[in-house]
N, C-alpha and C positions, 0 to 999 in steps of 0.2 A: 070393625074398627073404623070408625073417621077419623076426616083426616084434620079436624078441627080438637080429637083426643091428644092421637098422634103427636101434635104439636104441642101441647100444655105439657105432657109426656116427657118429652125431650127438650121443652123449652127454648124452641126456635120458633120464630113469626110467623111464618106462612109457608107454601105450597113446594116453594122453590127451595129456598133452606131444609125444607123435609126432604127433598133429592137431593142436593148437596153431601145430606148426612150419610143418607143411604148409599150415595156413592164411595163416598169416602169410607164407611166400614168396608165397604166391596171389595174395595182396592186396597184397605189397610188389613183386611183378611187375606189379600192373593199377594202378597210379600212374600212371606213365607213360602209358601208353594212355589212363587219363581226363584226365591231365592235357593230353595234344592235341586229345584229342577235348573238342568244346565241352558238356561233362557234367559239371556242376557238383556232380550228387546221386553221380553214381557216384567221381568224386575224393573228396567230403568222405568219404562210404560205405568208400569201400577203405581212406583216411588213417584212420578212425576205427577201421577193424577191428586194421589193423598197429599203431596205437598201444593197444586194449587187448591184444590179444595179447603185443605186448614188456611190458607191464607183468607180464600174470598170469607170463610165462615168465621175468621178472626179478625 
C-alpha cells in the first residue's frame, strides 16, 4: 500500500494527517482496555491523546 492510496482512502492530505489518524484510532482503541484495567494514568493519557488529535484533525 502507499501512502499516496492510503490517503484518498481516508480522505486526509498528506503524510502527517495519515499519523494523526493512526494515532487517534490507537488511542481511541486503548480506552477501553484502560478503562477496565484499574489505570487511571493510562485512561486519562489515551482520552487526552484522542481529544487533542480530533481537535488538530478537526
Amino acid at each position: 500500500m502507499t501512502f499516496r492510496w492510503l490517503c484518498g482512502v481516508l480522505r486526509v492530505r498528506g503524510k502527517t494527517d495519515l499519523f494523526l489518524v493512526f494515532l487517534f484510532a490507537a488511542a481511541f482503541a486503548a480506552l477501553p482496555v484502560f478503562a477496565l484495567l484499574p489505570s487511571l494514568w493510562g485512561f486519562a493519557a489515551a482520552s487526552a491523546v484522542t481529544y487533542a488529535v480530533d481537535e488538530v484533525l478537526h
